[in-house]
C-alpha positions as CSV (number, residue, x, y, z in Angstrom):
1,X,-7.1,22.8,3.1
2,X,-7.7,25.5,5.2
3,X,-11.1,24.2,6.2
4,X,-9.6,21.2,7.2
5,X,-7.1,22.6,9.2
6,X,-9.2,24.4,11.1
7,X,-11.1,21.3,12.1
8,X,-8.4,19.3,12.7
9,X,-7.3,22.2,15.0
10,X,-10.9,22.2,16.6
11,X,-10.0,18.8,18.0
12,X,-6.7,19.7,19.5
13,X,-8.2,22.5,20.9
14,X,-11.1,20.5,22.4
15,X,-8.9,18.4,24.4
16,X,-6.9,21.4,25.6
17,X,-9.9,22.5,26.9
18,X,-10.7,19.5,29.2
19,X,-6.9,20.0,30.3
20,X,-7.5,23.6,30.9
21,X,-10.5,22.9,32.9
22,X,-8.7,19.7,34.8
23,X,-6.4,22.1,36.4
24,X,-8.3,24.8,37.0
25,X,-10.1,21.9,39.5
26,X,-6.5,21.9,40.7
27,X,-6.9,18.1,40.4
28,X,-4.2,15.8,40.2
29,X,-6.0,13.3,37.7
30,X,-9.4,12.1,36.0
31,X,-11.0,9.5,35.9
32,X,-14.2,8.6,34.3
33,X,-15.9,5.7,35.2
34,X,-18.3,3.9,32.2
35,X,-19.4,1.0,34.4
36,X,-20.3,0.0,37.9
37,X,-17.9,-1.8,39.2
38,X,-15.0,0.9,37.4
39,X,-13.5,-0.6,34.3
40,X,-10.6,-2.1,34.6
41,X,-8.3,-2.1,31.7
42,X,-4.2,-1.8,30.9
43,X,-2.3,0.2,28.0
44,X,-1.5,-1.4,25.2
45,X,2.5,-2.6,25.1
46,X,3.0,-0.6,22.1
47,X,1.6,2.7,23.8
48,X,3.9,1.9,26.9
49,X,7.3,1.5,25.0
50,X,6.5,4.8,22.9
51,X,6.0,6.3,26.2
52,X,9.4,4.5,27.8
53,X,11.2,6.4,24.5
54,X,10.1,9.7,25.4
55,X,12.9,12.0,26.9
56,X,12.8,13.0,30.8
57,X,10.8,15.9,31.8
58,X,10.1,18.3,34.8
59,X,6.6,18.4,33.9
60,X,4.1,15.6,32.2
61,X,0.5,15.3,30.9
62,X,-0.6,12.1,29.7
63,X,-4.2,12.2,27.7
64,X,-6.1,9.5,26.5
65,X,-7.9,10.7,23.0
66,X,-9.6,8.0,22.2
67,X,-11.8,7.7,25.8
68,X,-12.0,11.7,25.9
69,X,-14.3,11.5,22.9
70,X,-15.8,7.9,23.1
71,X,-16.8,8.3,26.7
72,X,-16.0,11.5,28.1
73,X,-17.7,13.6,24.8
74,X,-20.9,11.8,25.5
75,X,-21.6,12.9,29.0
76,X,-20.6,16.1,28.6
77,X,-22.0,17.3,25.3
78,X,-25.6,17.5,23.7
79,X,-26.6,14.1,21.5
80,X,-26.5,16.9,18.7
81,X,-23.1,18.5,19.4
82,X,-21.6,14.5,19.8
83,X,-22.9,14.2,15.8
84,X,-21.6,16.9,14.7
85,X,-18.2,16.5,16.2
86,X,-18.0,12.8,15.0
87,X,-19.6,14.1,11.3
88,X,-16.0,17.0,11.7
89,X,-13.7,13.9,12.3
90,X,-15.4,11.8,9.3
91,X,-14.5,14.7,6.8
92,X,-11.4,15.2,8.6
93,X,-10.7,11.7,7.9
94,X,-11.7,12.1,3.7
95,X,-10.0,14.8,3.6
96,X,-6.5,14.5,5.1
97,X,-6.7,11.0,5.1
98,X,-6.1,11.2,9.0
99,X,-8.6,9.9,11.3
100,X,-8.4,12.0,14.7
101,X,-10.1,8.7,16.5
102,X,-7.0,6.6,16.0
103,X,-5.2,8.8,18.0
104,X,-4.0,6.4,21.0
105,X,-2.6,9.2,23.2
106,X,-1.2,12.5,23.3
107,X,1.5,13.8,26.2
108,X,2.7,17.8,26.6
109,X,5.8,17.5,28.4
110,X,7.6,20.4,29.7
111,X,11.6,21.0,30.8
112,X,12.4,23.5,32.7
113,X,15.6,25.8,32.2
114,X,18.0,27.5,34.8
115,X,18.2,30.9,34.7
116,X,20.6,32.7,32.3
117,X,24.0,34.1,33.5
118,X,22.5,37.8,34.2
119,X,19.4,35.3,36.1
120,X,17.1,36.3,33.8
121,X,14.0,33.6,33.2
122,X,13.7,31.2,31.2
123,X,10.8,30.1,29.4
124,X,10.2,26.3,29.7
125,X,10.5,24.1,26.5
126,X,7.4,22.3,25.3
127,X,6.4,19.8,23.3
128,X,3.7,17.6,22.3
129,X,3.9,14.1,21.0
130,X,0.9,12.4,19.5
131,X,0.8,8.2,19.1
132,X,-1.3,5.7,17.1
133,X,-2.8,4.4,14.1
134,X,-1.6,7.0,11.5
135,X,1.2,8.2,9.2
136,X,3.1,10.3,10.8
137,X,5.1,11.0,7.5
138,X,1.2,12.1,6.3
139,X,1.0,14.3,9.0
140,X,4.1,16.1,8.3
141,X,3.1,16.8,4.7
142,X,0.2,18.4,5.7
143,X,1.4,20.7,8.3
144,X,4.2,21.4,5.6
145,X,1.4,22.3,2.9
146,X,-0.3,23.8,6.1
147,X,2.4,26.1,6.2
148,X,2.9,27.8,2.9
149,X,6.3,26.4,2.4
150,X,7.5,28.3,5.4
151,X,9.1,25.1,7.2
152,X,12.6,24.1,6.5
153,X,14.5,21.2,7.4
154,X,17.4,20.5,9.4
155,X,19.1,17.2,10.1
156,X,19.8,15.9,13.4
157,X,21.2,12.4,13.4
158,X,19.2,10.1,11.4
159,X,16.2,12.3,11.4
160,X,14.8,15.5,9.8
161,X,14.0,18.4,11.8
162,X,11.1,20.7,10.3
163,X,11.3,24.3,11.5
164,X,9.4,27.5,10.8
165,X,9.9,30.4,12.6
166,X,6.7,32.4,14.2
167,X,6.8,35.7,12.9
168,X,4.2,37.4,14.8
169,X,6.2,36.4,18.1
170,X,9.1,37.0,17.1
171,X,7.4,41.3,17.0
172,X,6.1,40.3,20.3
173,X,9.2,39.3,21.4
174,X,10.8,42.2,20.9
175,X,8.7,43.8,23.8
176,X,8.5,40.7,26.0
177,X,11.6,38.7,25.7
178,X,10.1,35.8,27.3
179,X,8.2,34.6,23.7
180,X,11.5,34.8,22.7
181,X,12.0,31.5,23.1
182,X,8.7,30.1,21.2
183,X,9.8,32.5,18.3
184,X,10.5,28.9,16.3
185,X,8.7,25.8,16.7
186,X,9.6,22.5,15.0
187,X,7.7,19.3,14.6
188,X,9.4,15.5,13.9
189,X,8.1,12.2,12.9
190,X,9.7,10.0,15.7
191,X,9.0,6.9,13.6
192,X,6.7,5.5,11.4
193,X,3.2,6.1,14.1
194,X,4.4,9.1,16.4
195,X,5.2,12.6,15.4
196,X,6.3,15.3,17.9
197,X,5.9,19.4,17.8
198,X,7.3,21.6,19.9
199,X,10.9,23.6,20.9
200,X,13.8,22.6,18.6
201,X,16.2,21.9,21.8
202,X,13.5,19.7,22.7
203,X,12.5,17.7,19.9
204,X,16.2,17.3,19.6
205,X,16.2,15.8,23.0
206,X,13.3,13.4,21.6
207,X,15.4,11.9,19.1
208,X,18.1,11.4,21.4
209,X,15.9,9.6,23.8
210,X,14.4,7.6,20.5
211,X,18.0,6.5,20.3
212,X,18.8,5.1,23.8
213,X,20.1,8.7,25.4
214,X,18.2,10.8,28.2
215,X,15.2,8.9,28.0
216,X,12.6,9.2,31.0
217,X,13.0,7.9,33.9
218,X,10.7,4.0,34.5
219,X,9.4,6.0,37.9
220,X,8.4,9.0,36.2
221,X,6.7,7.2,33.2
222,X,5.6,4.8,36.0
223,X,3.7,7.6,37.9
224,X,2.2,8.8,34.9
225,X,-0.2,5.7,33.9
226,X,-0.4,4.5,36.9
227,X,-4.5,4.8,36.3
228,X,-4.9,3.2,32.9
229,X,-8.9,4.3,33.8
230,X,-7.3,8.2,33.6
231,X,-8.7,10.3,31.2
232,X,-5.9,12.8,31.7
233,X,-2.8,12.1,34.1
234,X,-0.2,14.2,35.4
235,X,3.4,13.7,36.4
């Protein structure tokens, strides 16, 4: 299991990488052509109305999985590197019984806090919410095997709320208050294909918007697929 893990991991940590690298272009979005003239193309309905449930944020990247490693992986990596990484997402696939290709998209929102009475910072809350041909109840069992039975539920609404708390920052955040606030993360099955991680005043916020309340606004969500070319978009 913890082989797995670790390449499932790999894969997240890929696309961070092209995020990483996105904004240290200090560009505002990327697109990757595959054809002269550009591709045209639209997002499927069912991707859109996940996206119109998600709650509003200050800050939002939008990435499209399934192009990063179809066509973007290609271009940018060796022809022996691309078979290897699609060999890791086949035993990925055996082995968790999740395949990382039928991820349709994955967005990091962040929401920014005011400052505390004393006008002390606040860390932002984050979370990540990952769409598309899966079982998001599969996913929580294996971050919940994944985590040595350290996560524990807590019920908000209709919903279960899985939290563990991160002890190593929870030392660090004895020195640097600031972690404080990432000391517990949670993660959420939305419904049957999505599943979100992140802050529990967040995710909280996610089933609230899954329910009709605080959901994003149609001009930000509007703004942030307004290339359905984009590998990566930002709002």
């Amino acid at each position: 299991m913890n082989k797995t893990m670790h390449l499932l991991l790999a894969v997240v940590i890929l696309q961070l990488l092209l995020v990483t690298n996105t904004l240290a272009q200090n560009s505002q979005e990327v697109s990757l052509n595959v054809s002269a003239p550009a591709r045209t193309e639209t997002l499927s309905q069912t991707v859109l109305n996940s996206l119109s449930n998600l709650p509003e944020a200050d800050t939002l990247i939008f990435i499209n999985p399934q192009r990063i490693l179809n066509e973007a992986v290609p271009k940018l990596m060796p022809e022996k590197q691309v078979a290897d990484m699609r060999s890791t997402l086949n035993e990925i696939k055996q082995n968790v019984g999740v395949d990382p290709s039928k991820i349709e998209y994955i967005v990091v929102a962040l929401r920014f806090r005011k400052p505390s009475a004393d006008l002390n910072f606040m860390a932002p809350e984050v979370m990540i919410v990952a769409g598309g041909d899966f079982s998001a109840d599969s996913l929580l069992l294996l971050a919940r095997m994944a985590s040595g039975g350290k996560l524990r539920d807590e019920k908000y609404g209709a919903k279960t709320l899985s939290l563990m708390t991160i002890d190593p920052l929870v030392k660090e955040a004895e020195k640097n208050p600031i972690l404080r606030s990432y000391s517990e993360l949670g993660i959420i099955p939305l419904n049957a294909t999505t599943i979100a991680a992140g802050t529990p005043a967040y995710l909280k916020a996610a089933v609230d918007a899954s329910e009709g309340r605080g959901r994003i606004s149609s001009e930000s969500l509007s703004f942030l697929v307004r290339d359905p070319n984009a590998l990566i978009s930002f709002a």
